[in-house]
N, C-alpha and C positions, 0 to 999 in steps of 0.2 A: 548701816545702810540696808534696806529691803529691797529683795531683787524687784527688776520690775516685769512687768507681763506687757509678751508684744500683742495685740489683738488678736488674741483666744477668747472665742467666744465661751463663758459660763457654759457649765455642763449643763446648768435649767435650761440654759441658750437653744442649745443641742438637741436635747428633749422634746421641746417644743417643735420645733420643727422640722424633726423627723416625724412625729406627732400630728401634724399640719402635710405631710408629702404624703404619709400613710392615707389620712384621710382623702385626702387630693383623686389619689389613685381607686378608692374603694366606689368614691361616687361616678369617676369616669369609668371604671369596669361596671357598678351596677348600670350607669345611664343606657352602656352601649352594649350591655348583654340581654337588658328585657324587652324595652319600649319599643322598638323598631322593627316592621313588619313592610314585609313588600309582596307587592301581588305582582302577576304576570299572567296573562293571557286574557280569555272571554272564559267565567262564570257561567255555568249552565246549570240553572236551580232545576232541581226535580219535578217541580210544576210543568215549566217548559218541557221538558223532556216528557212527560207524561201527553204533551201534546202532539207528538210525532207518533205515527205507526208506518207499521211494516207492510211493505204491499198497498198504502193507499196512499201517506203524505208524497208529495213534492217538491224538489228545491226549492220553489217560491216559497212553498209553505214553511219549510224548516228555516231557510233564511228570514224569514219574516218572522217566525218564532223563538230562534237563537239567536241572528245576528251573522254578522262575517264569521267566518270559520279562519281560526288562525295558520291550518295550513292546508292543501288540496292534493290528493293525488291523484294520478290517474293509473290504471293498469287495463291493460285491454279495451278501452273504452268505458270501462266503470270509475267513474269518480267516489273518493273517499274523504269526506271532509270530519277537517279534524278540532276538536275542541279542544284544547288542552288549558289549564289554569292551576297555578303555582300560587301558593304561600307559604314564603317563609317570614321565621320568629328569630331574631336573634345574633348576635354578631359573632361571638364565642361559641356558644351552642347554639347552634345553627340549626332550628328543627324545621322539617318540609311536609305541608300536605299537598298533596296533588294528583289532581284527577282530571281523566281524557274521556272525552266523547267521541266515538267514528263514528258515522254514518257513511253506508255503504249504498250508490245508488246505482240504479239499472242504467241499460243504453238509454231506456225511456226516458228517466230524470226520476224513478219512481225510488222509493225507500226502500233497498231490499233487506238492511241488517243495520241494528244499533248496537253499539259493544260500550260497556261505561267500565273504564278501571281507574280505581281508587286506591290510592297510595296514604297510610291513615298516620302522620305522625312519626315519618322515616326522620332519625338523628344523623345529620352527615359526620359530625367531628364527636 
């Protein structure tokens, strides 16, 4: 008599699809480590910003040239409006560019100061 085999799967069995889970895992870590980009805030191209000065534009003007400002302050009666705009790359490696506009304006409503800082390519993880 030949012993018998309880349902053990062939070792080609086996092979195969660890073969088949390996691959599984390489395309959901590629899919969700490259393709996926998300934005956050208002965009403030260099054009526009070329269209505001210091000492002559106006809220209307700059609102009407950038848009809403994502956030406002106020200190002493001077408003500070703020552009800020996020992209990030990536689920895993997580990379971020991001860059803020203030504009600084008198009691007037007048443009007294534009500050741009830019964040080029910061890796969080």
């Amino acid at each position: 008599m030949t012993p018998v085999r309880l349902c053990r799967p062939a070792r080609g069995m086996m092979v195969l699809i660890r073969t088949l889970w390996l691959c599984f895992f390489l395309i959901v870590f590629a899919g969700t480590n490259s393709g996926c980009t998300r934005q956050e805030g208002t965009a403030v191209s260099s054009s526009s910003l070329t269209q505001v000065h210091e000492g002559v534009s106006t809220m209307a003007d700059v609102r009407h040239w950038l848009g809403k400002p994502d956030k406002v302050r106020t200190l002493l009666g001077n408003q500070t409006w703020i552009y800020r705009h996020t992209v990030r790359k990536g689920w895993f490696s997580l990379r971020m560019k991001e860059r803020e506009v203030r504009i600084l304006f008198s009691h007037a409503g007048i443009v007294r100061k534009i500050t741009v800082h830019e964040t080029q390519d910061s890796q969080l993880f």
